[in-house]
N, CA and C atoms as a LAMMPS dump frame, in Angstrom:
ITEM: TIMESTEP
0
ITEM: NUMBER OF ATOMS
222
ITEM: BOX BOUNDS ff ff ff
-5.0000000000000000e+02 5.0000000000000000e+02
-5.0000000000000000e+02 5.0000000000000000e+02
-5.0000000000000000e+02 5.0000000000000000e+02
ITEM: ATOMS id mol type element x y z
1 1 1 N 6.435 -19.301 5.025
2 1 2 C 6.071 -18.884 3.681
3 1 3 C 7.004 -17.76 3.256
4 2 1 N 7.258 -17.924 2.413
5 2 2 C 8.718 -16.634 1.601
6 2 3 C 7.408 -15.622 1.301
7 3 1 N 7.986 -14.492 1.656
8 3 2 C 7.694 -13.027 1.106
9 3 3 C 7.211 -13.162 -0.584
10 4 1 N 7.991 -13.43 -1.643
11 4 2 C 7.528 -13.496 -2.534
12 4 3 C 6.126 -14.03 -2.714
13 5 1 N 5.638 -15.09 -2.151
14 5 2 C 4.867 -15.783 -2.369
15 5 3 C 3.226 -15.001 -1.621
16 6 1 N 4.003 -13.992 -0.722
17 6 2 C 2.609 -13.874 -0.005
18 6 3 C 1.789 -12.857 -0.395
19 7 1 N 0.557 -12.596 -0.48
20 7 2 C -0.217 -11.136 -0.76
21 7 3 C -0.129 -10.188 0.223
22 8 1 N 0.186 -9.458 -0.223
23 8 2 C 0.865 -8.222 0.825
24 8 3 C -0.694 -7.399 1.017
25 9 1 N -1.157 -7.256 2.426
26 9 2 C -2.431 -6.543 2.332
27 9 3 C -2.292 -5.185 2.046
28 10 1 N -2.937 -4.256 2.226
29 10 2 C -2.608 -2.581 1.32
30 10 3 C -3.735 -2.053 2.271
31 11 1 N -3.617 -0.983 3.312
32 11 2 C -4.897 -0.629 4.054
33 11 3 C -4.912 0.785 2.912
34 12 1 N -6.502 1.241 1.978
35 12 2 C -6.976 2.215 1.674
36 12 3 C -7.714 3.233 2.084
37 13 1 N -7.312 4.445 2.339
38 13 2 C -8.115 5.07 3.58
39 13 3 C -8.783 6.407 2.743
40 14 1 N -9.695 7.2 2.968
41 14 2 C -9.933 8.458 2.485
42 14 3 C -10.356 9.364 3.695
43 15 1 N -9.843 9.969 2.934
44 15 2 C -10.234 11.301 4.282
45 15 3 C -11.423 12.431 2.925
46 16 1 N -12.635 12.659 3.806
47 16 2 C -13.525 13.346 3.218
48 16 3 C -13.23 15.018 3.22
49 17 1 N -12.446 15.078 4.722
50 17 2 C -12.24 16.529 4.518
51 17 3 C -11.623 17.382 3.826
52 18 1 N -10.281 16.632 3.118
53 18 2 C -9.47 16.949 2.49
54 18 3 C -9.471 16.497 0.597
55 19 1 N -10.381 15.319 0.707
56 19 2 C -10.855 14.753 -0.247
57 19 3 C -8.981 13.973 -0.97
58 20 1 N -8.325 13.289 0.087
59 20 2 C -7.298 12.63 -0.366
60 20 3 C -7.524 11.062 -0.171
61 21 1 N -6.816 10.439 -0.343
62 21 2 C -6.383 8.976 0.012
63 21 3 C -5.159 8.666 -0.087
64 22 1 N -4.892 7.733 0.972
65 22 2 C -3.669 7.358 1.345
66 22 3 C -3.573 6.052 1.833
67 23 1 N -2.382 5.553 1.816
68 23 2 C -2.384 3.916 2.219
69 23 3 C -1.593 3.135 2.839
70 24 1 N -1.619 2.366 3.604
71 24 2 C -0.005 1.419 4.386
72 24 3 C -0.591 0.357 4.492
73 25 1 N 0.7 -0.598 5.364
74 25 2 C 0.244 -1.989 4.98
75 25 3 C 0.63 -2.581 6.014
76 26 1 N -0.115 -3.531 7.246
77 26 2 C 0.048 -3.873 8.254
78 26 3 C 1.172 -5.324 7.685
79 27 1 N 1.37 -5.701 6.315
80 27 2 C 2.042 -6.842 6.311
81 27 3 C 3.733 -6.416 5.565
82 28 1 N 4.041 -5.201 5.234
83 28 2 C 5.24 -4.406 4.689
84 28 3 C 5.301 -3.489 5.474
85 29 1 N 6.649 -3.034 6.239
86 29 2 C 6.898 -2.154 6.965
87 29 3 C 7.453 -1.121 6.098
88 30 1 N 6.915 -0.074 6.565
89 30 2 C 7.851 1.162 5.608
90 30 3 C 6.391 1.789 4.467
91 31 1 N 6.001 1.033 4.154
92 31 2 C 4.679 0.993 3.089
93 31 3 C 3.63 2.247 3.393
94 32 1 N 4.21 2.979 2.707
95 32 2 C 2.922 4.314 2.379
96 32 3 C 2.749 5.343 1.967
97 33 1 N 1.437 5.303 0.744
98 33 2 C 1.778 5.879 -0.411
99 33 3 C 0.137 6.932 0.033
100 34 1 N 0.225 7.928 -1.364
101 34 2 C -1.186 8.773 -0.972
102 34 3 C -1.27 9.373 -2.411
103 35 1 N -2.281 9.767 -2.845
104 35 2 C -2.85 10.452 -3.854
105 35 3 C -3.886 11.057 -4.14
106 36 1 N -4.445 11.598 -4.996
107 36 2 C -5.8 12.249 -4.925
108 36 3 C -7.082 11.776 -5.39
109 37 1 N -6.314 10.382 -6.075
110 37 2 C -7.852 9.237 -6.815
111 37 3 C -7.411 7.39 -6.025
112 38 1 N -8.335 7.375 -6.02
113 38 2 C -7.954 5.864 -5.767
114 38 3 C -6.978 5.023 -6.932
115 39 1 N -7.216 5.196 -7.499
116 39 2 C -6.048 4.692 -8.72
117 39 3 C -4.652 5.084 -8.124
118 40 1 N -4.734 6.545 -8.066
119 40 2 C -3.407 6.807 -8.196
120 40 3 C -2.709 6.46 -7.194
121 41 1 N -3.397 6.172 -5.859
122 41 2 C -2.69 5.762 -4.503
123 41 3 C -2.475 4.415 -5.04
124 42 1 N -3.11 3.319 -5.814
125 42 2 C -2.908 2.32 -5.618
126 42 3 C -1.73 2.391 -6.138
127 43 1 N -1.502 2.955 -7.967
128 43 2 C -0.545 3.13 -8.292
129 43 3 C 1.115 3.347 -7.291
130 44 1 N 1.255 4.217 -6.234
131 44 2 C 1.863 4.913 -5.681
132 44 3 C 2.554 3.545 -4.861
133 45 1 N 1.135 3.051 -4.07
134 45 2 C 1.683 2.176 -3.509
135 45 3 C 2.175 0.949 -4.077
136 46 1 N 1.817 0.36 -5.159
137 46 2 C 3.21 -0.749 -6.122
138 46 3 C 4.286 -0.514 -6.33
139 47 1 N 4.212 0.48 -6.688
140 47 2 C 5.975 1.535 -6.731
141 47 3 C 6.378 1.405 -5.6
142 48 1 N 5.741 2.254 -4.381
143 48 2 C 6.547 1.427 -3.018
144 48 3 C 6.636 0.594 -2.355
145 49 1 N 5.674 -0.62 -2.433
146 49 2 C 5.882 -2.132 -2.231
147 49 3 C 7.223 -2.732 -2.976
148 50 1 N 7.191 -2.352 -4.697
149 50 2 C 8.302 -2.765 -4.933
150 50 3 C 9.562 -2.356 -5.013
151 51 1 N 9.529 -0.94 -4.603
152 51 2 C 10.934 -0.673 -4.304
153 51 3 C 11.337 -1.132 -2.833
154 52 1 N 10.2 -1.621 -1.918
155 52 2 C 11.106 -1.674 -0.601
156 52 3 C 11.142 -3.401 -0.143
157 53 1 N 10.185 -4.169 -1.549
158 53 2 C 11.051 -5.593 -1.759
159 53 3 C 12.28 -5.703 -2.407
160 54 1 N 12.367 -5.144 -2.855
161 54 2 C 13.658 -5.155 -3.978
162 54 3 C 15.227 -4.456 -3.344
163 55 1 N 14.534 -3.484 -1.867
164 55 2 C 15.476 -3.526 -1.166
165 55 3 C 16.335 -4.496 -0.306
166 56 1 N 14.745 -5.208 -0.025
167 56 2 C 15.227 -6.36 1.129
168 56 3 C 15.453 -7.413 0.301
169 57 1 N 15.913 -7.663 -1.194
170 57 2 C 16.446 -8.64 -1.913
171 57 3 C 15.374 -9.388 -2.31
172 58 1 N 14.447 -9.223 -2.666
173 58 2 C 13.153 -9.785 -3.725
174 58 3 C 13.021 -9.108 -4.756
175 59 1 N 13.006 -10.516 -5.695
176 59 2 C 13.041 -10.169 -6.892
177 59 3 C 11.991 -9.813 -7.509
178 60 1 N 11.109 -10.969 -7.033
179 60 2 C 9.39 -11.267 -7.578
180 60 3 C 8.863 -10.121 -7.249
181 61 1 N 7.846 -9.385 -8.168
182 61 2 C 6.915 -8.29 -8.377
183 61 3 C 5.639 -8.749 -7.24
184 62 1 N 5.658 -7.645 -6.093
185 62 2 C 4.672 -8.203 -4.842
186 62 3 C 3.005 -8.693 -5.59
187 63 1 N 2.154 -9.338 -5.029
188 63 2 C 1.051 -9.284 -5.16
189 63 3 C 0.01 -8.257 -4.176
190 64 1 N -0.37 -7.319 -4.234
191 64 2 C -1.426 -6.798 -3.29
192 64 3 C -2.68 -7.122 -3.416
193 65 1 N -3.228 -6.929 -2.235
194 65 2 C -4.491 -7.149 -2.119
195 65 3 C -4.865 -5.688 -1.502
196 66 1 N -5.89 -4.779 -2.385
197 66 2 C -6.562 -3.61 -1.835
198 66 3 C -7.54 -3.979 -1.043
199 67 1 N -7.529 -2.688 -0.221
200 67 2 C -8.607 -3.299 1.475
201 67 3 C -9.046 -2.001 1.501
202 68 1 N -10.44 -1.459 1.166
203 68 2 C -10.532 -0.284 1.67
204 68 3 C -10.594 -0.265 3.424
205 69 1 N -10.116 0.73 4.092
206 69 2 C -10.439 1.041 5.01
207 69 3 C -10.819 2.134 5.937
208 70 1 N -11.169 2.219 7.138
209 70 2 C -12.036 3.28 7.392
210 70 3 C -11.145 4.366 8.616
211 71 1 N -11.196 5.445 8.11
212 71 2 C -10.175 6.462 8.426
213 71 3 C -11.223 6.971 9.654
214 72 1 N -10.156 7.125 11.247
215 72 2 C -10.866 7.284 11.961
216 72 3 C -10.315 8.606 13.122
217 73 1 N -10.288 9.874 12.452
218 73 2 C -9.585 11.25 13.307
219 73 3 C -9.428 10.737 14.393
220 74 1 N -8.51 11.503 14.905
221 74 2 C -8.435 11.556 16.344
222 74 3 C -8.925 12.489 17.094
């Protein structure tokens, strides 16, 4: 399956202590963005999905799929 074609998953995480969110993507390497609303991370992260397809020579605008997920300290 070509890259263009696939939904790129997006892991959404929050951290309560700090009251941020941040995000990467087990299916784009390089992928990860952070902000202070959920919007704005998502925002953050399209901008860097598509700048780091457009590195590796894709043209097509990625599709994501948001996933919240669960942030777990160490």
């Amino acid at each position: 399956m070509a890259l263009e074609s696939r939904v790129v998953r997006v892991n959404v995480y929050f951290d309560p202590e700090v009251e941020s969110f941040w995000a990467d993507s087990p299916d784009l390497d390089g992928l990860s963005a952070s902000g202070k609303s959920r919007v704005e991370v998502e925002q953050e992260a399209r901008w860097a999905a598509e700048t780091l397809l457009e590195l590796a020579g894709v043209q097509e605008p990625p599709r994501l799929n948001f996933e919240d997920a669960v942030y777990r300290p160490e």
